[in-house]
N, C-alpha and C positions, 0 to 999 in steps of 0.2 A: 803201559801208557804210550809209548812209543810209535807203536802202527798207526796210532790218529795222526802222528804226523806228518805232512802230506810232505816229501820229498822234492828240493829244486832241482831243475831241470840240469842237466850237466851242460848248457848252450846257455846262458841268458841272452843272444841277439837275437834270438828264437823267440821268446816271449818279450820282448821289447816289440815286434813291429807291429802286433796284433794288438797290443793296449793302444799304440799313436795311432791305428785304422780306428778303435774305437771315439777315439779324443776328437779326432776330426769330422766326425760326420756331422754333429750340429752345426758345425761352420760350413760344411757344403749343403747344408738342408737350409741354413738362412743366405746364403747366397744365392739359391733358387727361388725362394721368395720373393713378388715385387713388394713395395712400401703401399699397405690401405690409401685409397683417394678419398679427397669428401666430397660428402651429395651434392652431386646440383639444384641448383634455387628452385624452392616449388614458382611456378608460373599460377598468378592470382588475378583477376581482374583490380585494377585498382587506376582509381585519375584522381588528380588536383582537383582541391575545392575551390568552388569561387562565393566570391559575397554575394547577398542577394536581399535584397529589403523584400518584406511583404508587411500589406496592408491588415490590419486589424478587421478581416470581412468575412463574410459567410455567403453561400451560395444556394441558392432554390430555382427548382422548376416552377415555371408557370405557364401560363396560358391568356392570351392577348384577349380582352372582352372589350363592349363599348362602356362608354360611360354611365350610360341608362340604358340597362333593358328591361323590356317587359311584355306580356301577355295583349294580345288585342283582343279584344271581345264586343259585343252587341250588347247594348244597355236593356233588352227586350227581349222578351224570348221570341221563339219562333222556330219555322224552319229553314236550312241553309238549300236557298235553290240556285243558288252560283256562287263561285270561287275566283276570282279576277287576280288573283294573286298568286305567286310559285315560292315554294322554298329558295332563298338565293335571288331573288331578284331583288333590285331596286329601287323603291318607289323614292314621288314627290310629294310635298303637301296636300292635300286635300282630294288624292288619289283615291276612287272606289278600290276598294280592296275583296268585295262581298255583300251581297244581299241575300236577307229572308224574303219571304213571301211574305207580302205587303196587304193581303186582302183586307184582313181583319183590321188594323191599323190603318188602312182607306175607310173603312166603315164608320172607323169612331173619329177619325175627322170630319166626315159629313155628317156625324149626329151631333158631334160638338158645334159645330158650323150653325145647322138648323136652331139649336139650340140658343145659341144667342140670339138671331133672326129675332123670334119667339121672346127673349128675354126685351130684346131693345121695343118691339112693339109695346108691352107692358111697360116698358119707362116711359116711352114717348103717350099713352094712354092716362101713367100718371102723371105725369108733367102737366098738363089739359089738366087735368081736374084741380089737379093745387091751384092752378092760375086761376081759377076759377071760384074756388073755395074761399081765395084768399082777398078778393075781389069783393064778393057775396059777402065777408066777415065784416070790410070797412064798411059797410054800408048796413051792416046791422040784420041781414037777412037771416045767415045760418048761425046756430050756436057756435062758442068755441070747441065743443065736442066735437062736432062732426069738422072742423078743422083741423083737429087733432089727428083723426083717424086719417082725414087726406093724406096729411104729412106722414102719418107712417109708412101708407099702404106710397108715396114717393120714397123713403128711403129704402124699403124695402124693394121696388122694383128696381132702384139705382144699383144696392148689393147685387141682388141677382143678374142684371147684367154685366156687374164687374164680372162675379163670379164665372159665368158662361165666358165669357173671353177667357179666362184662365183654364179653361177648360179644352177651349179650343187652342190654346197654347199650346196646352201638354200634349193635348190630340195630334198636332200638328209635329211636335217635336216624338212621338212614339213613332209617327209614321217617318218619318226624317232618320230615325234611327234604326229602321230596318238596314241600311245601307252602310256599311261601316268605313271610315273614312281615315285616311292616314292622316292626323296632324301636324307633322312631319316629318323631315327628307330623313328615309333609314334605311335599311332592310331587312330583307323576312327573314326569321331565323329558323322558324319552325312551324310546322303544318298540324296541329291537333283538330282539323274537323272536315269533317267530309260531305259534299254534297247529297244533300237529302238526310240529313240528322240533325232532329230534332235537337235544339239548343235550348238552355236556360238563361235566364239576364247572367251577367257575366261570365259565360263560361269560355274557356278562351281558345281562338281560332286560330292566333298566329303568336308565332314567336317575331317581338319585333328589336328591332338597335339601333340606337338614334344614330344621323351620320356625326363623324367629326371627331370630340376628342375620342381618349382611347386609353384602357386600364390595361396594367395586369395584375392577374390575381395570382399569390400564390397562398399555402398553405405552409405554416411554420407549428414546430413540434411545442409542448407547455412546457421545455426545459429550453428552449432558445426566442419564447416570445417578449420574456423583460427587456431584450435587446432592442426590441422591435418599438421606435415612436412616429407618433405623426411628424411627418416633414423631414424626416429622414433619409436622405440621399441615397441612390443607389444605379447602377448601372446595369442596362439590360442588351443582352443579346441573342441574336435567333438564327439558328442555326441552317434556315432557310435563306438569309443573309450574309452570306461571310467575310469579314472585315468590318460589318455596320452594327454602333452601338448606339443606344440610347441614353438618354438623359432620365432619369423619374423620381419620384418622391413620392412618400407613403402620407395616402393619403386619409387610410381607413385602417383599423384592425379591430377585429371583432373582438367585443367583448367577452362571448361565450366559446366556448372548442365545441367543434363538431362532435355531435353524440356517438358517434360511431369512430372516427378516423381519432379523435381528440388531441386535434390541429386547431390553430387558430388563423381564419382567413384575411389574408393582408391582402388591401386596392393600392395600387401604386399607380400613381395617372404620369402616363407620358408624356414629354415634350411634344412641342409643334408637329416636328419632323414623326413620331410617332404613329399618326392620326393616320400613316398613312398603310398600316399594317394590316394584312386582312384577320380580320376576324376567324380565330378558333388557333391561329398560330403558337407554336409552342417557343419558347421563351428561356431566359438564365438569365436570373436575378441576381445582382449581386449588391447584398447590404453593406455600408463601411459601420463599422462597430465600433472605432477606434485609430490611434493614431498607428503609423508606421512602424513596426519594427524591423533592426537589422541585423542579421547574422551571418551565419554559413549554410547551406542547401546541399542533403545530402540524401539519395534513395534512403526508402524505408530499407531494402534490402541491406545495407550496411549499418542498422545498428544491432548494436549487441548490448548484452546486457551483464554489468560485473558486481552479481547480486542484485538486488534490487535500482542501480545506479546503473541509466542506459549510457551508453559505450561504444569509441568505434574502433580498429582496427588503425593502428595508423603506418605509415612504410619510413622508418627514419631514413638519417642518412648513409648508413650502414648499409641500407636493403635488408634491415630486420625490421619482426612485427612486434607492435607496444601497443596493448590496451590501454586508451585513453579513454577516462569517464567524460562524459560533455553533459552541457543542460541543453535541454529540448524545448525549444520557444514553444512549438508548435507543429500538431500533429495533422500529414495531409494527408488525401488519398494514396500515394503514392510516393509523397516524399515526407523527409521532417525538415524543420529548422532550428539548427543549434542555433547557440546564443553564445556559448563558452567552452572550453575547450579544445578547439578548433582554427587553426588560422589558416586564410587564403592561401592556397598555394599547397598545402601539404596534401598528401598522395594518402589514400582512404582508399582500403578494401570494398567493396561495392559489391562485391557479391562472393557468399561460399565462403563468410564468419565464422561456420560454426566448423568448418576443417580446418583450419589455421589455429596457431601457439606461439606464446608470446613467444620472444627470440630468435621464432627461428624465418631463416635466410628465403628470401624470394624475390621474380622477379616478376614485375611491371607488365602485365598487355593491357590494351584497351578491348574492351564488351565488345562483342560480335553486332553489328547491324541487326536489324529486324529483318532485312531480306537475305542477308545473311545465313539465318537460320533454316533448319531444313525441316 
């Protein structure tokens, strides 16, 4: 048993120096070490909110129309042998705008004409006889029979001369309407007829628009028309005008949705100052629905959502991040509106929510400009 034991050294200052070189090396390997730093701040877009009221409103396109338009057409048919009118011009009252060709309608004015001539001789014919009959009766000559027949064969020539003037009336007014006549001051909106085609009574020649006031029409979805009443106020602006608004109130909304778009079309007639808009201009309608509310104004891009409960990002005073839940008054194109959660002044991540965690450290820049951008 003996040989297993490992024999000491006859030196022990010999094996003493090589255990203290062993002892010391961790003490020179953590004296080479420098001490871990910590991270520096992520850099996040983020700015102070500010308060902001909005109106309780909703916004539509439209399109500027006159108050009355319509169709102009010939009470007669016929054919169109001139055109005196242009798309885009501006007539006055009692303006030829168009004639058919008048032959035929000259013709039946001179037969109607003749025609009374003819009737009035036969009254003047009968009149003579009655005076005569009637004469002849006091005195016993002719029977009452044949005064009877006087006086009919006088009533009857009195009808038919009425009649014959009523004839030459309408003769006179078919020829009268060969000519188509602005009854007044508008202008032409549209061109459906062309020289040398045949026309029906009514069929329509011109688009017309009276001058003066002045609508716009828009078009509202069957989930936002309960909103929508007569005389209900609203502000319009055109973007052919910039800085100028108008004044208008609804004055019309259709009872049915369009069979196709299934929209419901709103007339909103203009203030004074409106009348003076050209026709076919496009338009932003803006309805008030309701009173004011007021909150905090912040891009859609900053919220978040913590679970179902939308949320922003907030920077306390640390320079760390804290998910705070808010209520959302109102949902915009581009922005929302808190109501709660939120006060003036505090520092909201605004963009690039979904790489940031709570707690942890960042710092503040402001969003790049739009020309900024490359």
């Amino acid at each position: 048993m003996n040989e297993h034991i490992f024999p000491l050294p006859a030196h022990p200052r010999r094996l003493a120096w090589p255990l203290l070189a062993l002892a010391t090396l961790p003490l020179l390997a953590a004296c080479g070490r420098h001490a871990p730093q910590a991270a520096p701040p992520r850099p996040v877009i983020a700015m102070p909110v500010q308060s902001a009221a909005d109106s309780n409103s909703v916004s539509f396109p439209g399109e500027v129309h006159a108050r009355y338009e319509m169709p102009l057409s010939f009470r007669v048919p016929g054919q169109l042998v001139a055109r005196l009118a242009h798309l885009g011009d501006a007539v006055k009252k009692g303006q030829v705008l168009a004639r058919l060709d008048a032959a035929d309608a000259e013709r039946s004015a001179a037969s109607a004409q003749a025609a009374l001539l003819a009737a009035e001789h036969r009254l003047t014919f009968a009149t003579q006889q009655r005076d005569r009959d009637e004469a002849q009766a006091k005195a016993d000559l002719i029977s009452q029979r044949q005064l009877d027949q006087t006086r009919d064969a006088y009533a009857a020539a009195l009808a038919s001369r009425d009649q014959a003037r009523q004839q030459r009336a309408l003769a006179q007014n078919q020829s009268r309407y060969t000519q188509l006549v602005a009854d007044r001051d508008g202008r032409i909106t549209g061109e459906q007829a062309e020289v040398g085609q045949v026309l029906a009574a009514g069929q329509p020649v011109f688009g017309f628009a009276w001058s003066g006031e002045r609508d716009v029409y828009i078009d509202v979805p069957e989930t936002r028309v309960a909103q929508v009443t007569v005389g209900q106020p609203a502000t319009v602006t055109v973007p052919a005008m910039p800085g100028a608004t108008f004044a208008a109130k609804v004055r019309d909304v259709s009872p049915a949705a369009d069979p196709q778009a299934r929209t419901y079309r709103v007339k909103l007639a203009l203030d004074d100052q409106g009348s003076r808009l050209p026709l076919g201009m496009t338009a932003e309608v803006t309805l008030s629905t309701g009173a004011t509310v007021h909150g905090v104004r912040v891009p859609a891009t900053a919220l978040f959502h913590q679970g179902e409960q939308p949320a922003v990002w907030v920077m306390k005073r640390d320079a760390t991040l804290e998910l705070r839940p808010v209520t959302v008054l109102r949902y915009g194109a581009r922005d929302v509106l808190v109501g709660s959660g939120l006060r003036p002044g505090e520092q909201v991540v605004m963009q690039g929510v979904h790489a940031v965690s709570a707690g942890e450290k960042v710092a503040a820049i402001a969003p790049p400009h739009p020309e900024d951008a490359p």
